[in-house]
VEXKOLMAR-871171 format. One record per residue (C-alpha): chain; x, y, z; residue in one letter. Coordinates in nm, 2 decimals. Layout:
// residues N
R  c      px      py      pz  r
R  A       X       Y       Z  A
...
This chain:
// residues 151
R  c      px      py      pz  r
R  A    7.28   21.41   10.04  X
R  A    7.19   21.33    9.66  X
R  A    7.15   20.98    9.65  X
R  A    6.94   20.92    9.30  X
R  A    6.97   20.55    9.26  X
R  A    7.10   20.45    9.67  X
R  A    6.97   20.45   10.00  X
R  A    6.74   20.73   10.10  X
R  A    6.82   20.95   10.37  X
R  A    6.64   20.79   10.62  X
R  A    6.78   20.44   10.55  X
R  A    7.15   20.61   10.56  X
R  A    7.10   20.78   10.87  X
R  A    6.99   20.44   11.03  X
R  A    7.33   20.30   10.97  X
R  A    7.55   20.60   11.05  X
R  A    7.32   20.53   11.39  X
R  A    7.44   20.16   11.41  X
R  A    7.77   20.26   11.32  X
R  A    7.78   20.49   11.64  X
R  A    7.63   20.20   11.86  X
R  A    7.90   20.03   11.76  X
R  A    8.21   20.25   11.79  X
R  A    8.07   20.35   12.17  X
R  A    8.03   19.97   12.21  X
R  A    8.34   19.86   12.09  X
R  A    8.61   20.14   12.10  X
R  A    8.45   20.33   12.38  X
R  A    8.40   20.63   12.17  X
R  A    8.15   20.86   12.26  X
R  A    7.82   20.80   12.03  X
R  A    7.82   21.15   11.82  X
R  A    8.25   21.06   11.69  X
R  A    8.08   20.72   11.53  X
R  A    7.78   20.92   11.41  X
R  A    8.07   21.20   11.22  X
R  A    8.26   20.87   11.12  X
R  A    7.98   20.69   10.96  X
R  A    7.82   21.00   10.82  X
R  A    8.16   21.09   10.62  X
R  A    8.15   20.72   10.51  X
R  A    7.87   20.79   10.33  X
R  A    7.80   21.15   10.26  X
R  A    7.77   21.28    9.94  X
R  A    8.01   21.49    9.85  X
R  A    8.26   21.35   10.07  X
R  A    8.39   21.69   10.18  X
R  A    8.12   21.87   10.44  X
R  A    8.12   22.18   10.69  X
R  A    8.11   22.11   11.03  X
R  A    7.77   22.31   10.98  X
R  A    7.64   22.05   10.73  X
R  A    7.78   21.78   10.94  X
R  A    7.60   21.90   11.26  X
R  A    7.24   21.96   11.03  X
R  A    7.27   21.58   10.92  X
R  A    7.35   21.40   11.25  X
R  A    7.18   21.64   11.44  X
R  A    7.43   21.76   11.68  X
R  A    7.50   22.10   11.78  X
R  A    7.78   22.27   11.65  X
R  A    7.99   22.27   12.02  X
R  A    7.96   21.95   12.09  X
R  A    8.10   21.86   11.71  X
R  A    8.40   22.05   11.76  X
R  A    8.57   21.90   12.05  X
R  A    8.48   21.51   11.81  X
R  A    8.61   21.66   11.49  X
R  A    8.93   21.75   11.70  X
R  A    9.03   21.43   11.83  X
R  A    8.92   21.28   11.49  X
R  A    9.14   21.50   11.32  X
R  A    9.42   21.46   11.57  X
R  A    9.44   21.08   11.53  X
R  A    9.38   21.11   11.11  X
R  A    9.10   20.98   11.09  X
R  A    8.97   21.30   10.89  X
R  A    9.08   21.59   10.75  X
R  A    9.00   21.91   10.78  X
R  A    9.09   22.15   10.50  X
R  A    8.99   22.46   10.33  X
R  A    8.89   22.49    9.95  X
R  A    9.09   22.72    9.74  X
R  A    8.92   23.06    9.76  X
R  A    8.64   22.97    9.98  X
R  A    8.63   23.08   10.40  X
R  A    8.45   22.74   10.50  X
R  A    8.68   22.48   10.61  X
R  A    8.56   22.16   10.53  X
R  A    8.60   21.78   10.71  X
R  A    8.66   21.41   10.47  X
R  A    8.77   21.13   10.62  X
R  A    9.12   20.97   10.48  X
R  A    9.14   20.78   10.23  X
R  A    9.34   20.47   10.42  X
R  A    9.15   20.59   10.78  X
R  A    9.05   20.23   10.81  X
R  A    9.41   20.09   10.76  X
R  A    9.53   20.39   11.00  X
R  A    9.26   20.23   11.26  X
R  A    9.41   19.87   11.19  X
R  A    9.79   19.98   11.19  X
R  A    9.73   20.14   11.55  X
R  A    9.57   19.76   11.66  X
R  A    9.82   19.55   11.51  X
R  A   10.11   19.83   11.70  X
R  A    9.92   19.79   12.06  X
R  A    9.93   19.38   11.99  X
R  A   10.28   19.41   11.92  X
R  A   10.37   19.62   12.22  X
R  A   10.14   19.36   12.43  X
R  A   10.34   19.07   12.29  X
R  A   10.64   19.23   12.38  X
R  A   10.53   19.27   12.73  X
R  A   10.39   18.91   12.76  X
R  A   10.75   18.81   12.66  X
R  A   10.89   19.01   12.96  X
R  A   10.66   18.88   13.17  X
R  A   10.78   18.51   13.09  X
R  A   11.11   18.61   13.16  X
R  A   11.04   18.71   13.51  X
R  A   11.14   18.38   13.60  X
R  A   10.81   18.15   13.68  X
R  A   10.85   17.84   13.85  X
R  A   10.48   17.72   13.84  X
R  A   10.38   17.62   13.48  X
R  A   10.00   17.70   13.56  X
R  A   10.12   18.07   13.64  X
R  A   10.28   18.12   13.27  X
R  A    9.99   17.97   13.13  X
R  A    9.77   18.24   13.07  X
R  A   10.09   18.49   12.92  X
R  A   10.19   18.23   12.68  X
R  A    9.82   18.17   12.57  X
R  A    9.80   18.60   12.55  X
R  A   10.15   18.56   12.33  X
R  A    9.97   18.24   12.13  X
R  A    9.67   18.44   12.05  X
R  A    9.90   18.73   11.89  X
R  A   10.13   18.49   11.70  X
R  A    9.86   18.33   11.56  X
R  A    9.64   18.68   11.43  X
R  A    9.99   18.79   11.32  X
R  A    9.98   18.45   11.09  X
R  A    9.67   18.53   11.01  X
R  A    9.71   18.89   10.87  X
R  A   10.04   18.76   10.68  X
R  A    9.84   18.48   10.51  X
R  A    9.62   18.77   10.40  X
R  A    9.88   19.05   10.29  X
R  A   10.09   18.73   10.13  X
C-alpha cells in the first residue's frame, strides 16, 4: 500500500478492522467480507489479487474465496482480469455504496407494502393497527427524508 503523505499501514488496517466490527454488527456479515470491503476502500491501487488481498487482511486464501463470491455476486466488487496478464484482480464498484442503499430503500418498500396489507386485513381494535401504521409512518417519513435529500 504506498501511502506517502496518508495513513500508515498500521493506522489503515485499524479501520478496515472497525469497518469489519461493524458490518458483522450491523449487516450480520461474517467479519473477514467487512475486512475485503474496507480494505478495497482504501487500498492502493484499487485493483488487488485475491493473493494480495489475503497478505493484507491476513486471511487465507480459502476462506477469501467463498467472501469474494458472494461480494461479487451481490456487485459489491468486481472481479476482472487485466488485458494480457493471468491474475484476475478484485475493486469494489464504483456506486457499491448506492447499490447497498438501493437494496435498503427496495426491502422498505416491499415492507410498506406488506404493512399496507396487513391494515387491510380488517382490524377492529385500534390498539392492534397501531404498531403497522407506526412501521408504515416510520417508512413514509425516511422516504421524505431521502427525497428532501435527492430534491
Amino acid at each position: 500500500m504506498s501511502t506517502q503523505d496518508g495513513p500508515d499501514r498500521e493506522q489503515v488496517l485499524e479501520w478496515v478492522e472497525r469497518v469489519a466490527a461493524f458490518v458483522s454488527a450491523e449487516w450480520g456479515l461474517a467479519p473477514i467480507t467487512g475486512r475485503v470491503l474496507g480494505w478495497l476502500m482504501a487500498c492502493d491501487p484499487p485493483a488487488q489479487t485475491a493473493g494480495e488481498i489475503a497478505d493484507a487482511i491476513g486471511a487465507s486464501r480459502a476462506s477469501l474465496t467463498t467472501n469474494m463470491h458472494l461480494l461479487t455476486s451481490i456487485k459489491l466488487i468486481r472481479r476482472f482480469r487485466k488485458p494480457g496478464e493471468r491474475n484476475v484482480y478484485y475493486q469494489i464498484e464504483d456506486d457499491a455504496w448506492s447499490k447497498v442503499i438501493r437494496q435498503k430503500l427496495a426491502a422498505f418498500t416491499a415492507f410498506d407494502e406488506l404493512a399496507a396489507e396487513g391494515l387491510r386485513l380488517g382490524w377492529t381494535d385500534e390498539a392492534q393497527t397501531r404498531r403497522i401504521k407506526s412501521a408504515r409512518t416510520a417508512i413514509a417519513g425516511l422516504a421524505k427524508v431521502l427525497d428532501q435529500a435527492s430534491g
